[in-house]
C-alpha positions in Angstrom: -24.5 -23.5 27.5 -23.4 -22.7 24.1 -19.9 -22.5 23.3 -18.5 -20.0 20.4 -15.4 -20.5 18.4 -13.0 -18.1 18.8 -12.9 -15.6 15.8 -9.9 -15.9 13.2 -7.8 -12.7 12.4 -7.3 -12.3 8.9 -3.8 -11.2 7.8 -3.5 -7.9 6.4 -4.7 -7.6 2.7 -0.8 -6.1 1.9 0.4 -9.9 2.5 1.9 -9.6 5.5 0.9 -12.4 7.7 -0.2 -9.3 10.6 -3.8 -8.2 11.4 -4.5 -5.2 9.6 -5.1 -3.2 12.5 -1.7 -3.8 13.7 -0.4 -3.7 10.3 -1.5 -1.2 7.6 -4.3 0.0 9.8 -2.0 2.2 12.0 -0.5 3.8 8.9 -4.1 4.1 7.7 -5.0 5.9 10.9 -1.7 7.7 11.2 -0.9 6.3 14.3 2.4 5.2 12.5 4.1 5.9 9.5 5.4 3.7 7.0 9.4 2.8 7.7 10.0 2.0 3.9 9.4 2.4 0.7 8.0 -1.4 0.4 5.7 -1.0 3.5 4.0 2.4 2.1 3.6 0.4 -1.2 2.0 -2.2 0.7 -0.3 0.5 2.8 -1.4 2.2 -0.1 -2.2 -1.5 -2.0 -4.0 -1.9 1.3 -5.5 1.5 0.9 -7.1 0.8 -2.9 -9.0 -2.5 -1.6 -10.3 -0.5 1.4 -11.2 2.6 -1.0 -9.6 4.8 1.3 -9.0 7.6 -1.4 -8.1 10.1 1.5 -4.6 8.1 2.6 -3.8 7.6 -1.1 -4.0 11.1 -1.2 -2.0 12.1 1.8 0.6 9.6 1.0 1.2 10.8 -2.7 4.1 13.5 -3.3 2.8 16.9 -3.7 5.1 17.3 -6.8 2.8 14.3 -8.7 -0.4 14.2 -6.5 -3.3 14.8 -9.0 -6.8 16.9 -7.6 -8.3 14.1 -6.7 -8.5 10.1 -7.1 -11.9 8.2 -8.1 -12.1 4.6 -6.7 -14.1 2.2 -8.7 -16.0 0.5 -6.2 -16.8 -2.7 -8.4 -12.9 -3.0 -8.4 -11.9 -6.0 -6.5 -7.9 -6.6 -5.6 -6.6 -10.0 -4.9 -3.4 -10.2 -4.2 -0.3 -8.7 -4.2 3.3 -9.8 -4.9 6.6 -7.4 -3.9 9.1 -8.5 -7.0 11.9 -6.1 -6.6 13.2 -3.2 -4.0 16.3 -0.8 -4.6 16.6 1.8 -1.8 14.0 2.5 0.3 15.1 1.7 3.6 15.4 4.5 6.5 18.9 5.1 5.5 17.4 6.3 2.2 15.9 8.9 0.6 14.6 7.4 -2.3 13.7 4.0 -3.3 11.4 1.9 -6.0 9.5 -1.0 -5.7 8.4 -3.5 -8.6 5.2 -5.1 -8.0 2.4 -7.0 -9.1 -1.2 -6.5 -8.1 -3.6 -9.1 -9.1 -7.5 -7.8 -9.3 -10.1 -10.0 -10.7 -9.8 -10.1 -14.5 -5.7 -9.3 -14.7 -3.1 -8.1 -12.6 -0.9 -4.4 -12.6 2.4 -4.7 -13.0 4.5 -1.5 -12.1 7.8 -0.3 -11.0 6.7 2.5 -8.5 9.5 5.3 -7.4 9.2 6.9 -4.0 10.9 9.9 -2.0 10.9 11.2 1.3 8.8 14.3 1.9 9.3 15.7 5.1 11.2 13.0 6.4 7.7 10.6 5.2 7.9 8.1 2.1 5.6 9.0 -0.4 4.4 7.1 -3.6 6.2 9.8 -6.8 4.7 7.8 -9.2 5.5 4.7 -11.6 6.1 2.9 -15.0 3.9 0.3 -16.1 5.7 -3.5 -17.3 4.7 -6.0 -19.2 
């Protein structure tokens, strides 16, 4: 008889301690939408280590969203680390979030601005820190 070790569920790569199927993954599939401005940040952080260019796009303001996005595929994220929030919540309708986003060789560090579109947070865009 051979026994088999029950398979670990990794935590989402956002940070959150979830599954990504039951985190990030339903935003990803748009079986949900992201509640805040901190959870789409962490969907579409999510989103560049998965390379899933086409939620990046969709979750971009139309105002900002460029023609297209090119993922490096050698590019490998990390980690990432929510530093700051103002707004944001579902009793806004904008918010930012300060981040940092750790790939291998350095780290992004941005404030990002968001806004609801449609009653939807999308990512507006964002000033790079030190």
């Amino acid at each position: 008889m051979t026994t088999r070790t029950p398979r670990t569920t990794r935590s989402c790569p956002c940070g959150l301690p979830e599954a990504y199927e039951a985190c990030c993954g339903r935003f990803h599939s748009g079986a949900a939408a992201a509640p805040t401005a901190e959870r789409l940040m962490r969907s579409r952080y999510c989103a560049f280590v998965r390379q899933d260019a086409g939620y990046l796009m969709r979750t971009w303001h139309p105002r900002t969203r460029p023609e297209r996005i090119d993922l490096d595929p050698r590019m490998r994220w990390t980690g990432l680390e929510i530093l700051d929030t103002a707004g944001g919540s579902a009793f806004h309708s904008t918010g930012t979030v300060t981040f940092r986003a750790s790939y291998r060789g350095g780290a992004l560090h941005e404030r990002s601005r968001f806004e609801r579109v449609d009653g939807a947070w999308a990512y507006v865009d964002g000033d790079f820190l030190d």
